[in-house]
BAMARPA-879649 format. One record per residue: residue in three letters; y, z, x of N, C-alpha, C in turn. Coordinates in pm, whole numbers, plus 50000, padded with zeros to 5 digits. Atoms other than C-alpha are relative to their C-alpha. Example, Ala and Ser with C-alpha at 12.3 -4.5 7.8 and 13.67 -1.06 7.14 Angstrom:
ALA498815000050089495505078051230501205000050090;SER498814999449918498945071451367501095007349923;
end
This chain:
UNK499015002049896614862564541326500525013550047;UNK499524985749956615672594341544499065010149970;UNK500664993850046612982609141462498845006350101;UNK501504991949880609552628141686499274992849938;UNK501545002750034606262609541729499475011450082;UNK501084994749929604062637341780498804991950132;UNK501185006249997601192629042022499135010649942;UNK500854994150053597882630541891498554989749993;UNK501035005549979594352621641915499165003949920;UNK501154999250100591262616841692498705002450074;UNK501004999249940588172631041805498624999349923;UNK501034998150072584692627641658498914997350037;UNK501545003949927580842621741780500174986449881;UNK500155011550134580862596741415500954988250004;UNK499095013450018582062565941436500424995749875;UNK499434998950126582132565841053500785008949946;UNK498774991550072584312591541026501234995450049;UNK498695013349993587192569241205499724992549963;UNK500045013550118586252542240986500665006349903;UNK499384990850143587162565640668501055002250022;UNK498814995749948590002578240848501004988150018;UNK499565009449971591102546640938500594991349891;UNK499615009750109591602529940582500475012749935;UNK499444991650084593672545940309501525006850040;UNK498584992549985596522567140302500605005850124;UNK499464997449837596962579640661499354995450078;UNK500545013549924595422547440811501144999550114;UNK499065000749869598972549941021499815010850110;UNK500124988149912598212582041171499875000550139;UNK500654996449847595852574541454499644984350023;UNK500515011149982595352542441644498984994650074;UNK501374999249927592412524441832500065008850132;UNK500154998749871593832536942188499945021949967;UNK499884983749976593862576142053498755001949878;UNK501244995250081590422575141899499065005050087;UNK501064990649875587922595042131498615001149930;UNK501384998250096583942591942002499395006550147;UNK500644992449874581732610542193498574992150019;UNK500865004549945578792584342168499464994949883;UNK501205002150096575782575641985499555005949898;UNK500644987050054574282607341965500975007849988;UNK499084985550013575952636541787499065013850024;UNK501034981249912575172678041856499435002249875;UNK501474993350080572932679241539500765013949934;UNK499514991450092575872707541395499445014050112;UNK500094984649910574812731041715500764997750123;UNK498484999449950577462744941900499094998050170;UNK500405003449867575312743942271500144985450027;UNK499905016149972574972706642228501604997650016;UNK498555006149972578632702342165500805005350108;UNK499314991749841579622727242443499254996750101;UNK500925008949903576842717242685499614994350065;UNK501035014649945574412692742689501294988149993;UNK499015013149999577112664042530501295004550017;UNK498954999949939579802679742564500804997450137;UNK499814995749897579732683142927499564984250029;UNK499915017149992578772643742916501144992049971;UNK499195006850101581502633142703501635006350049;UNK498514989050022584702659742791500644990150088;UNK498845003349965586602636143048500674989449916;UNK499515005950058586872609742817501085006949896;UNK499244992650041588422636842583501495008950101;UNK498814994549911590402653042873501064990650034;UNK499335011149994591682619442959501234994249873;UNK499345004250136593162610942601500895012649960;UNK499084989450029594512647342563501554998350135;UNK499295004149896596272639442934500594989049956;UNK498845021550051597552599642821501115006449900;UNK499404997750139598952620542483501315009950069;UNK499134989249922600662650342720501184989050056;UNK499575001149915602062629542985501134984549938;UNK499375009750089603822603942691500915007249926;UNK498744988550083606142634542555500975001550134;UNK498864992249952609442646842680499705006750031;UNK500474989749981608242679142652498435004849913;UNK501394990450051604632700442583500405010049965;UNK499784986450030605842730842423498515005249968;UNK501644989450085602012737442252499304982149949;UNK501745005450080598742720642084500095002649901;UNK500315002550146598462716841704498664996150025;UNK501825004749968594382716241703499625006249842;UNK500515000150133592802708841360498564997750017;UNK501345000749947589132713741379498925008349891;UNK501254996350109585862724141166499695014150075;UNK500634987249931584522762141283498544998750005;UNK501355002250052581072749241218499484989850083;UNK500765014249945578322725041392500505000450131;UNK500105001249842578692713041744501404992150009;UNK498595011349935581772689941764500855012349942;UNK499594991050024583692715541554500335010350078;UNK499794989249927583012744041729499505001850186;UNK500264997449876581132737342062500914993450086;UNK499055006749906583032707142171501665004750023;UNK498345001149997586752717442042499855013050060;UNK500364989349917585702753242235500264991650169;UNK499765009349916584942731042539501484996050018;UNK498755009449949588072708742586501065017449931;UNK499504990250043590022742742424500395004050170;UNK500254991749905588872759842718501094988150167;UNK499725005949946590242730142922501534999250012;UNK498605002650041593472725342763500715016150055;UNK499344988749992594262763642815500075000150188;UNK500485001349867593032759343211501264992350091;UNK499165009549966595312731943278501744997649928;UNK498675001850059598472734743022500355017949953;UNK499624987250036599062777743083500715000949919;UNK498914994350076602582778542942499744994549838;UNK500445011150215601382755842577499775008749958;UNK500874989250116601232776442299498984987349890;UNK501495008950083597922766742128500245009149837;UNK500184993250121598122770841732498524986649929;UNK501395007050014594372761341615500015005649801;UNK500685001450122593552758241227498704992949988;UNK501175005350069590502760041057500024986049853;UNK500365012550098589202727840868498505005049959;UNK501234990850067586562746940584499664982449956;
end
């Protein structure tokens, strides 16, 4: 009560990794309408595919869900971005939409942690 809901969105090419995510201990976290998959096919852990080939297939659905999450706050002061440095969703896609988010939300301070 009185309290901040962050927004926040789940992104992943794996549909089994929001399954996992989805049960257990921070099953409240994220719900169906802020889950973002990028498809079928994933980038195979290379960053061109996720910046790219699918990325560049897949980014409005991601731009869209980062926009629904923005435009549902009071205020945007910044981006909290938790992400892998590795493989194609990791690094090509969250590069990608990165590059987006900075394009479109100048004044946001972006603080990005690595997920080893």
């Amino acid at each position: 009560e009185g309290g901040r809901d962050p927004g926040r969105f789940f992104l992943t090419w794996d549909r089994q990794q929001w399954t996992k995510s989805g049960r257990g201990e921070y099953s409240g976290l994220f719900g169906e309408d802020q889950f973002v998959s990028g498809g079928l096919e994933d980038t195979g852990g290379n960053f061109a595919r996720g910046n790219v080939t699918l990325g560049e297939e897949h980014r409005d659905a991601a731009v869209d869900a980062i926009k629904q999450q923005v435009e549902g706050c009071d205020s945007q002061p910044g981006f909290l971005v938790f992400n892998s440095w590795g493989g194609g969703t990791g690094s090509g896609y969250t590069s990608l939409l990165l590059e987006h988010v900075r394009m479109s939300y100048r004044k946001a301070t972006i603080v990005q942690f690595a997920v080893l």
